[in-house]
C-alpha positions in Angstrom: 0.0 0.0 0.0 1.4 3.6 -1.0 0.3 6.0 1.6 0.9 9.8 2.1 1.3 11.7 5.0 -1.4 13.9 3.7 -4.0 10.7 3.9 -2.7 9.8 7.7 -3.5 13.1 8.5 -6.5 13.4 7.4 -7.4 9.9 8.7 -6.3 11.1 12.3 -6.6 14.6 12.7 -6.4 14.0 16.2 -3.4 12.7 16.3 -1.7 15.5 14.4 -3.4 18.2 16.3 -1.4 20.7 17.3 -1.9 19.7 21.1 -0.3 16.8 20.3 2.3 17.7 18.5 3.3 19.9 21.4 3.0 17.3 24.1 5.2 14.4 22.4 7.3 17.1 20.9 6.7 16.1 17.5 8.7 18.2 15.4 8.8 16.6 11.9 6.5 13.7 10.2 7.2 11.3 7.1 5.9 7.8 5.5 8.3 5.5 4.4 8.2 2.2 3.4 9.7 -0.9 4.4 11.1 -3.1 1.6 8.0 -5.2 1.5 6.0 -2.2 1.0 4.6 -1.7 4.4 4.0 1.7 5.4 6.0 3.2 8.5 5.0 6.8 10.1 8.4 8.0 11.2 8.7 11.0 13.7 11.4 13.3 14.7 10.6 13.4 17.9 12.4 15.9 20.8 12.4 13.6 23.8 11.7 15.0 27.5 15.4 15.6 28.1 16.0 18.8 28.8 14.8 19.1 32.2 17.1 20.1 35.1 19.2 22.1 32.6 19.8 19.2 30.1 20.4 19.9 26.4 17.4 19.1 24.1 17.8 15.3 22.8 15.9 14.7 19.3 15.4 11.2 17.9 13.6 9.1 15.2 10.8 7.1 16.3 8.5 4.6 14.2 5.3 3.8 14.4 4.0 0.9 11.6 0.4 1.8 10.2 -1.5 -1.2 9.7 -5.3 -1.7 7.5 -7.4 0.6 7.6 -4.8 3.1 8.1 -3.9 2.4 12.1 -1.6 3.6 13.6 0.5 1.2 15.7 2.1 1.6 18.9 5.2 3.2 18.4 8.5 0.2 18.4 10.8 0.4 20.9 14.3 1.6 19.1 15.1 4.7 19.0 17.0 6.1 15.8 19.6 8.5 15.9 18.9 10.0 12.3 16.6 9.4 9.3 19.6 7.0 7.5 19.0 4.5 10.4 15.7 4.2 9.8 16.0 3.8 6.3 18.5 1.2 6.8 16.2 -0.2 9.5 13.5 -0.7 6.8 15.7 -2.3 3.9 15.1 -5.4 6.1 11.3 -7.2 6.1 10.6 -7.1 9.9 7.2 -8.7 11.7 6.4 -5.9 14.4 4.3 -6.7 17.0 3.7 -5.4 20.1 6.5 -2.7 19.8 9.1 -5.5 19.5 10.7 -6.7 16.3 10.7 -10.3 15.7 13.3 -10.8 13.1 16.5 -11.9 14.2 18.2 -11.1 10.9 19.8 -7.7 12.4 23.2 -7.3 12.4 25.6 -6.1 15.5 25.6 -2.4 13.1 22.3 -2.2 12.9 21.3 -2.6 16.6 24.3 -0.2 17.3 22.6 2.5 15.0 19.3 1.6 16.7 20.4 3.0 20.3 18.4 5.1 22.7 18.7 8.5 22.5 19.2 9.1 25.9 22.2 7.2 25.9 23.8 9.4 23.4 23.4 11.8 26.1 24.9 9.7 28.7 22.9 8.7 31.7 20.9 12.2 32.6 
């Protein structure tokens, strides 16, 4: 299925209202597709990092969008930047329950899929 972001928006306008946006710190939104043609919606997201005088963190999180045009709950790596998660995608993964189930990744790829707080060091 070739979806838009367009056509998730206006399938959840809820989701992408600005109240939202502000409280998951939402600053960006794509679709991209996995290489089995399953649509992803990937957010660059601003974690809540910069309490206590901590520098702003921002990371990539995915979300898969299944029939009907649901979203998922979000999985639970974290990218780094919008390469890892296309690289994350070149492989055919079965996500369920916010956990991958293919055990196909390589040592590389679950070092690109770290947690954004620990590129900060433990805040």
């Amino acid at each position: 299925m070739t979806l838009t972001i367009t056509e998730l928006r206006q399938a959840h306008p809820s989701y992408f209202s600005r109240v939202n946006i502000k409280l998951f710190g939402d600053k960006e939104y794509r679709i991209l597709h996995s290489k089995d043609g399953n649509p992803y919606l990937v957010r660059l997201t601003q974690q809540w990092s910069d309490m206590f005088g901590h520098p702003p963190v921002e990371c990539y999180r995915v979300n898969p969008i299944g029939s009907n045009l649901k979203i998922e709950e979000v999985i639970k790596e974290q990218f780094e930047t919008l390469q890892d998660v296309k690289d994350w995608l070149k492989y055919e993964k079965e996500v369920s329950d916010g956990r991958i189930k293919d055990t196909r990744v390589t040592d590389q790829q679950d070092s690109n899929a770290r947690s954004c707080t620990n590129r900060q060091g433990d805040h």
